[in-house]
Phi, psi and omega in degrees: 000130165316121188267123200288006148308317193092357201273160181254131182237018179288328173289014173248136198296354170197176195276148178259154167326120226244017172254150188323153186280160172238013171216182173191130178199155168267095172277098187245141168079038190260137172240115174291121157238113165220162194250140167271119169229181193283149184295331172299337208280308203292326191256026152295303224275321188282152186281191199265153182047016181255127175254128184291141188256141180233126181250107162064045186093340177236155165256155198238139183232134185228153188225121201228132173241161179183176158242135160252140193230134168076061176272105188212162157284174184298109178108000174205140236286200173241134177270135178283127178091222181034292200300307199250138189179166175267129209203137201247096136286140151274126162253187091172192239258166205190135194218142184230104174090032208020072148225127195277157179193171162263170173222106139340095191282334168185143187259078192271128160198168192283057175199122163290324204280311177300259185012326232233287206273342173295312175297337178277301189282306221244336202071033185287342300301039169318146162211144181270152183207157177281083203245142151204171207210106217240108170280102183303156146348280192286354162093004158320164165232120152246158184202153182198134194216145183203141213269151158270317169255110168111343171049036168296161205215130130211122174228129184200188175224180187230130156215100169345090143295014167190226170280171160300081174237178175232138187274157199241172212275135161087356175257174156299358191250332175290305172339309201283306220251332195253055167250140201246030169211158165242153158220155177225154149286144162213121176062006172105035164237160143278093188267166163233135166232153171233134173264131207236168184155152184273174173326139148271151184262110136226194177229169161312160214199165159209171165198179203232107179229117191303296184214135180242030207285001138346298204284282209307334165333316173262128202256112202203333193092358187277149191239350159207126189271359175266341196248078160271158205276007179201153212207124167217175142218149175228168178246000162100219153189172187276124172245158162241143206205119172289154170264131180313130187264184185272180170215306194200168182298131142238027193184000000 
């Protein structure tokens, strides 16, 4: 059967939903931070029947500030103050049935409306928080986000060190970055969703982090929150994004 989207899906390691996608969004102005921690750390965090995906023996945990823009469903338009807003995650990576995906320990944003409907329907770890994501001159990135209940904190900034790149099959930056599904628990399920966008494009990075108590917040073992051991940033990409199917029973 023919997939009524139309998307070109060849750079992806396995099949996507061959039915229209239900959101279109824009992901922009991302700074990739990730720390190496030990796999026991992570997995109090994982739902039942989720296995941590490991690059070369280690596991990764990442903290990405970015704006998602033009957030609207499929077939309608995106509304302004509404549509666009700033959003910090905690990830990481985790892979069911080898489909490799990410997992979310939390999700801070500037969208009362996500904050309120994700976590009920999807089981998402929306938190609301005063996030934003501020593009310099010079093509810096600053950001800076505090939680409303409970005030975790991260704010720093990003600066590009090199080219323009795509990452290639077998390093770690393909490892990171070319993951096309998310998975959450909800209601005593494992769900999965898949997301489509072409390759990513960034560059190397460094950054300057001012106060990070967001991270610390989460007992992962990292020993220093200022210093990640790997640094990218992008300028983004157009995504489509499905709504989560079940995978299995975990409860």
């Amino acid at each position: 059967m023919a997939a009524k989207h139309k998307l070109d899906c060849s750079h992806i390691p396995f099949p996507m939903p061959e039915k229209h996608c239900t959101l279109y969004q824009n992901w922009i102005n991302l700074t990739f931070m990730h720390w190496k921690v030990d796999a026991e750390k992570i997995k109090p965090y994982l739902p039942e029947g989720l296995e941590i995906d490991l690059f070369e023996g280690h596991a990764y945990v990442g903290l990405i500030p970015f704006t998602m823009e033009k957030v609207r469903p499929r077939l309608l338009p995106w509304l302004p103050f509404v549509s666009t807003f700033g959003e910090f995650n905690i990830r990481t990576y985790v892979v069911k049935d080898g489909i490799p995906g990410v997992l979310f320990l939390t999700l801070e944003a500037q969208s009362r409306v996500t904050c309120f409907h994700a976590p009920r329907s999807y089981g998402l770890p929306y938190r609301y928080a005063k996030a934003k994501v501020k593009v310099n001159p010079d093509g810096d990135f600053e950001w800076k986000s505090v939680r409303t209940s409970g005030g975790e904190t991260l704010i720093g900034s990003a600066q590009a060190t090199g080219p323009e790149l795509k990452a290639k099959e077998n390093t770690l930056e393909y490892f990171l970055f070319e993951r096309y599904s998310l998975y959450t628990g909800h209601r005593g399920i494992l769900h999965r969703a898949y997301t489509h966008h072409q390759p990513w494009k960034y560059t190397l990075a460094k950054v300057n982090i001012e106060a990070n108590t967001l991270l610390q917040s989460y007992d992962l073992g990292i020993e220093d929150l200022h210093s990640p051991e790997y640094v990218h940033m992008s300028s983004g990409v157009q995504v489509r994004t499905w709504s989560v199917d079940p995978v299995e029973v975990i409860s």
